[in-house]
C-alpha positions in Angstrom: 1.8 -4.2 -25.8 2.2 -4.3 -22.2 0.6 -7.5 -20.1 -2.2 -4.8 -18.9 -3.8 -4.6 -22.0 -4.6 -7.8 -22.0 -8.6 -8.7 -21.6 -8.0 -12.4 -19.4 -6.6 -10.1 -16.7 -10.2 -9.0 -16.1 -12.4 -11.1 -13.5 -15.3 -10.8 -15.9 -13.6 -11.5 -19.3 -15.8 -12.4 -21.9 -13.8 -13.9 -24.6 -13.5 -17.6 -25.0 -10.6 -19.4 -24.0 -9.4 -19.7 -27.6 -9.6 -16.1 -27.9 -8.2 -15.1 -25.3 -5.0 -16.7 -26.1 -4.7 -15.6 -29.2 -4.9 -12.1 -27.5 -1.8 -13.0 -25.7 -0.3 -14.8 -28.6 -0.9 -11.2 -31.1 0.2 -8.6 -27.9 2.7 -11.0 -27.0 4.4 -12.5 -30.2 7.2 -14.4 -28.7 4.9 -16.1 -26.2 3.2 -17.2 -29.5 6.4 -18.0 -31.0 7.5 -20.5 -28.5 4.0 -22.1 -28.3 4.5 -22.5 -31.7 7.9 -24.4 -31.5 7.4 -26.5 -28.1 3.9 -27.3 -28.9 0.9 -28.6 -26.8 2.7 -28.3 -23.5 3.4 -24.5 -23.9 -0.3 -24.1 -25.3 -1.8 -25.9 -22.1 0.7 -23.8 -20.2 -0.3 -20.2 -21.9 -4.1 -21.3 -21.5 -3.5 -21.2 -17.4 -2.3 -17.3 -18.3 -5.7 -16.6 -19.3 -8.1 -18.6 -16.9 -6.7 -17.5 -13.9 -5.8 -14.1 -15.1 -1.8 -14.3 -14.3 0.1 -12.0 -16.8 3.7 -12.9 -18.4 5.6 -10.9 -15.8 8.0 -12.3 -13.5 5.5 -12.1 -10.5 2.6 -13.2 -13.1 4.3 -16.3 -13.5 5.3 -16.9 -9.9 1.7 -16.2 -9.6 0.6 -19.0 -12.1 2.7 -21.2 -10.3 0.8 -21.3 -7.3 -2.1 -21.7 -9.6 -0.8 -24.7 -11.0 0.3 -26.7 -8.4 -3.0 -26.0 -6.4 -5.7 -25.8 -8.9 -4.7 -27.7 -11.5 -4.1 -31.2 -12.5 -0.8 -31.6 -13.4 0.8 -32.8 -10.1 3.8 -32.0 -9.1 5.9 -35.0 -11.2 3.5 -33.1 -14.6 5.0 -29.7 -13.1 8.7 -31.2 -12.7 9.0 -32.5 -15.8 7.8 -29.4 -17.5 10.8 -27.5 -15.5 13.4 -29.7 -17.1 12.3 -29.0 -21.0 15.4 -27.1 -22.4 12.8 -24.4 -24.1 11.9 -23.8 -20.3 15.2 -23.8 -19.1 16.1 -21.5 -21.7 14.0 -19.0 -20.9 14.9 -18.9 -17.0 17.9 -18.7 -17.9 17.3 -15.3 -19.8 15.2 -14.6 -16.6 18.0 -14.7 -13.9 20.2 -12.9 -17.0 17.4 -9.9 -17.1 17.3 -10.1 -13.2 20.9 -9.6 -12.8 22.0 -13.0 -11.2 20.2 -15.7 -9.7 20.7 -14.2 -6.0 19.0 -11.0 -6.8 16.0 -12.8 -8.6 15.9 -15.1 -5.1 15.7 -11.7 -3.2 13.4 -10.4 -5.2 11.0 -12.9 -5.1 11.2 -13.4 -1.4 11.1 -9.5 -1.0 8.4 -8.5 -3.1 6.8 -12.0 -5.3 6.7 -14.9 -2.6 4.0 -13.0 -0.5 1.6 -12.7 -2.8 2.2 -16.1 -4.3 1.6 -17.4 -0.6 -2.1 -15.1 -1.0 -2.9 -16.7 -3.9 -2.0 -20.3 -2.5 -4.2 -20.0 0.8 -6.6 -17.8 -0.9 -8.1 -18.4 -4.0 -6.7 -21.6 -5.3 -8.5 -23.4 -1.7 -11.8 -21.7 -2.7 -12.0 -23.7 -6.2 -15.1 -25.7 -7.3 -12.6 -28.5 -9.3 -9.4 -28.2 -10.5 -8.4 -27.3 -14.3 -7.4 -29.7 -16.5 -3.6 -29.0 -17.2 -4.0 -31.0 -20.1 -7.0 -32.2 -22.6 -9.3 -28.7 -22.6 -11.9 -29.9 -24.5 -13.4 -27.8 -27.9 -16.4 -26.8 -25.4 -14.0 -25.4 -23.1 -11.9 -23.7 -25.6 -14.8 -22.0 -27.0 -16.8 -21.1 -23.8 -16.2 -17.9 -22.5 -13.5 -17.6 -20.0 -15.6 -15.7 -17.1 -18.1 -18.8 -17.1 -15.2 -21.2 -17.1 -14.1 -18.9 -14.3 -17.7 -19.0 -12.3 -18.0 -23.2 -13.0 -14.2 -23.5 -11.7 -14.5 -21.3 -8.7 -11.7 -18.9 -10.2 -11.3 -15.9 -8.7 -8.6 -13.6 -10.1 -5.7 -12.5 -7.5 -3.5 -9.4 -7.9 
């Protein structure tokens, strides 16, 4: 199913957190798949997909990115070290093979990505209540829907 279909992308989303990722996990199999392999860092990563709204596209992740770094926990030695995981590798590497070469994945995210990263960055993620925890989502989160989540968190979705 394509990454539209998916209910988190919706500012007023009203499934828990738990269910909305195992929304992306059934439309998205091999997003479950890998979560399934990797383990608790990919889980904490796919739960960022569904409370800020950021699909699996490239510019979705680009997207989630900013997210991350600003409004999120994880610091940037937490995001560094998630770079360098071979699974993660792995899959950029397929990334910049889809893309055609790493200097036309470069030009297209300076061309048409890195602006609306940079909107996202001074926009949204500066308007946040707290940041997310990366890592340790507690049961009550994971079972409170995501639009209050959103509303406690000051998350507003970006497109």
């Amino acid at each position: 199913m394509a990454n539209q279909d998916l209910s988190f992308l919706h500012q007023e989303c009203t499934l828990t957190l738990r269910e909305g990722l195992n929304e992306l996990y059934d439309k998205q199999p091999e997003v479950g798949a890998s979560a399934k392999k990797v383990g608790a860092l990919f889980v904490d990563h796919d739960a960022t997909h569904v409370i800020f709204g950021c699909d699996t596209t490239f510019k979705g992740e680009a997207m989630l990115d900013a997210w991350t770094l600003g409004g999120t926990n994880i610091g940037w030695k937490g995001a560094m070290a998630y770079s360098r995981m071979p699974e993660v590798k792995e899959i950029i590497q397929q990334l910049v093979k889809e893309e055609g070469g790493r200097l036309r994945l470069y030009a297209k995210y300076f061309v048409t990505v890195f602006p609306k990263v940079m909107r996202v960055r001074f926009g949204p993620v500066r308007r946040l209540n707290k940041r997310w925890p990366y890592h340790g989502i507690t049961e009550d989160m994971w079972n409170s829907p995501v639009n209050e989540l959103r509303d406690e968190y000051g998350i507003k979705v970006a497109r």
